[in-house]
C-alpha positions in Angstrom: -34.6 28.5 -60.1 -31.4 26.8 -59.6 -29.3 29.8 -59.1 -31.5 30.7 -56.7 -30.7 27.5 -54.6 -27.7 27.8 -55.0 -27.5 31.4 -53.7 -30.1 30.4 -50.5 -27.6 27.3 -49.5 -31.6 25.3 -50.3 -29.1 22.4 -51.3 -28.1 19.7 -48.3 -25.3 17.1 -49.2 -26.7 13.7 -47.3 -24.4 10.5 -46.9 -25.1 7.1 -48.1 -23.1 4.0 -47.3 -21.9 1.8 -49.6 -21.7 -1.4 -48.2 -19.4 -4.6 -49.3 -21.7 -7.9 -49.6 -18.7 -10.0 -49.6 -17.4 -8.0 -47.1 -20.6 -7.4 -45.0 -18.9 -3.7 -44.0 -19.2 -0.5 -45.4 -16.6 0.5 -48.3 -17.3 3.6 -49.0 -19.7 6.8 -48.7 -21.4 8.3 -51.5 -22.3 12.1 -51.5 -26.2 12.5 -52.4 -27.4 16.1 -53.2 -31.3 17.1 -51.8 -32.9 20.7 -52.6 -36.1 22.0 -51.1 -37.9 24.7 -52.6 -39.5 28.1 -50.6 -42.3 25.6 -48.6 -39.2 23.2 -47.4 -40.5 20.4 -50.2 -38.2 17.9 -51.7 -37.1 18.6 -55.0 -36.7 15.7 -56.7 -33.0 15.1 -57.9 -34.0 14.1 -61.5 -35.7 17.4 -61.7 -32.9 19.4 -60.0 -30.5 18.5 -62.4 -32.7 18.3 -65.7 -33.9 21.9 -64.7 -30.0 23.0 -64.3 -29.2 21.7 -67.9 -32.4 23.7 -69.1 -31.0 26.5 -67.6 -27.7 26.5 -68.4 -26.0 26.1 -65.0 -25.2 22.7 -64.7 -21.7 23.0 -64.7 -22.7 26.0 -61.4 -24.4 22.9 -59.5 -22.2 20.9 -60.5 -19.4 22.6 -58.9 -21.6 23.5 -55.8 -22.2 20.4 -55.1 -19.0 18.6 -55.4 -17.7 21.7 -53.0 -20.2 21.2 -50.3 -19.5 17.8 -50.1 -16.5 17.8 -49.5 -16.8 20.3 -46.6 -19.0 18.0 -45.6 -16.8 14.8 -45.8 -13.8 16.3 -44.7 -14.7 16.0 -40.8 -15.7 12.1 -41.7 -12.0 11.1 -43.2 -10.5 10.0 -39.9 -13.6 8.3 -38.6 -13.7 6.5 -41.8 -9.8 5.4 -42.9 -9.8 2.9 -46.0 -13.6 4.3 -47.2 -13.8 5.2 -50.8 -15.8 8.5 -51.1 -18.2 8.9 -54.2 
């Protein structure tokens, strides 16, 4: 099941903002990973990555993951100088 996202591109890479209380600005950015399944439902993350480990591939999502987000931080970097990325 989780090759198969990972072969259909089902998994999106979604930002959240980590945000400085004592500060009252945002930090940093953390990378969040979302699948859908064939009917465009949420997978729940827990799931995602328990079923990975059950299947063996959880160093393959792993990997996807961390790649795709980066592509998709990479146009972020100069809008966001002095962030932390997560």
């Amino acid at each position: 099941m989780v090759e198969a996202l990972i072969e259909t591109d089902s998994i999106c890479i979604f930002f959240q903002p980590i945000v400085s209380i004592r500060h009252t600005k945002v930090i940093g950015l953390e990378a969040l990973a979302r699948a859908y399944d064939e009917q465009g439902e949420l997978i729940a993350p827990s799931f995602l990555f328990a079923q990975a480990k059950k299947e063996g591939v959880s160093f393959a999502l792993d990997k996807f993951v961390r790649k795709k987000a980066i592509h998709a931080f990479a146009p972020t970097i100069k809008l966001t100088q002095g962030c932390f990325y997560f």
